[in-house]
Structure formats: structure tokens, C-alpha cells
N, C-alpha and C positions, 0 to 999 in steps of 0.2 A: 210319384209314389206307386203307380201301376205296375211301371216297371220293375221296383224294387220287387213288390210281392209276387207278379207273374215271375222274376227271375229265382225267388227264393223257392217257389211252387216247381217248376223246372228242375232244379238242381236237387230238390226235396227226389223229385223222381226221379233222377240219376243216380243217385245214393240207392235208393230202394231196389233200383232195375240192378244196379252193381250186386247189392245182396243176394236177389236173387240170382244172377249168375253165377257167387260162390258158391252159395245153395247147392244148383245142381251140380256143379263139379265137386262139390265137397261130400255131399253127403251118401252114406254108401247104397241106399239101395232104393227101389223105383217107387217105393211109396213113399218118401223123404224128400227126394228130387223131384217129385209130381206137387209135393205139399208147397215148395219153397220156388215151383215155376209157378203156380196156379194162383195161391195167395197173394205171394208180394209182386208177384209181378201185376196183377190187375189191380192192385192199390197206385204201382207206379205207374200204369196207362192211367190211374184216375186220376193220380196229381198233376199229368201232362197234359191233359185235356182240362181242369181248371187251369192250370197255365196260360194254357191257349185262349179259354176265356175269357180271364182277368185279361189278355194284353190286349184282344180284340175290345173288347167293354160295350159290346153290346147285347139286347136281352136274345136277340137270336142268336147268335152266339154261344153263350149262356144256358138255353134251352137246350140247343144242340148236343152241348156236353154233358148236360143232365141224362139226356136220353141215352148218349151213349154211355158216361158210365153205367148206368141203370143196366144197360143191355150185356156191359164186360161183368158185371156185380154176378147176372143171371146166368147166364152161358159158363163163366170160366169155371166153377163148379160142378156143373154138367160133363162138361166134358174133364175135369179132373179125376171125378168118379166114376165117368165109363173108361179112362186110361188106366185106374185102378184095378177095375173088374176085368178088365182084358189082363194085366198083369198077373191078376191071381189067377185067372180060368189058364194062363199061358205056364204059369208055374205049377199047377195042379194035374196038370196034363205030361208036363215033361216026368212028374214023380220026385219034385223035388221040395 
């Protein structure tokens, strides 16, 4: 049963990391493709590290993943929004 839900949790996050890669190719300009790397792609590291969990099945384990989602939850935002403010200062500068 482990493996059913560690493999559903995986594949959940391939699906998601797939989105996000049309995202950036698809959408036309740098605050679109920063929204659609930043967001979905740190929910598909999130689902890949429960994956990893669930298959492992122990609390260390477990713990491990908690922390580092925690840590891709806090960071991937950080840095979305300073990739943003460099965007605008870099477009604001050119005069456009």
C-alpha cells in the first residue's frame, strides 16, 4: 500500500514539475514564468520529498522532509521576488 501512495505522490510531482515547465516556455513575459517556476514547481519538490517519505516510512525520514519542505515553502519566494525586483529595476533602466 506504501508503494502505491509513495508512487501516486511521485507521479503527482511529475505532473506538476511538467506544468511548470509549460509555464515557463509558455507564458510571455518574466513575471509569468517566474510565478509558474517558483510556485509549482516548489509544491512538485514538495510532493517528491513526501514521496520519498512515504517509501522510506520512517519518522526520520519523515522529519527530514518536513524540514525541507519548510525550508523550499520559505526560500522559493524569496527568491521569486528578488528575480522579480531585478526584472523591473532591469526593465526600468533600459526605458522600457
Amino acid at each position: 500500500m506504501t508503494d502505491f501512495i509513495s508512487a501516486l505522490f511521485a507521479v503527482s510531482a511529475g505532473v506538476f514539475a511538467l506544468i511548470a515547465a509549460v509555464g515557463v516556455l509558455r507564458f510571455p513575459d518574466v513575471m509569468t514564468r517566474m510565478h509558474a517556476s517558483s510556485k509549482v514547481a516548489s509544491f512538485a519538490g514538495a510532493l517528491a520529498l513526501i514521496a520519498a517519505a512515504v517509501d522510506i516510512g520512517t519518522v526520520s525520514a519523515a522529519t527530514r522532509a518536513v524540514f525541507a519542505i519548510l525550508f523550499i515553502f520559505l526560500t522559493a519566494p524569496i527568491g521569486a521576488h528578488l528575480l522579480g525586483r531585478a526584472a523591473a529595476w532591469r526593465r526600468r533602466k533600459q526605458g522600457l
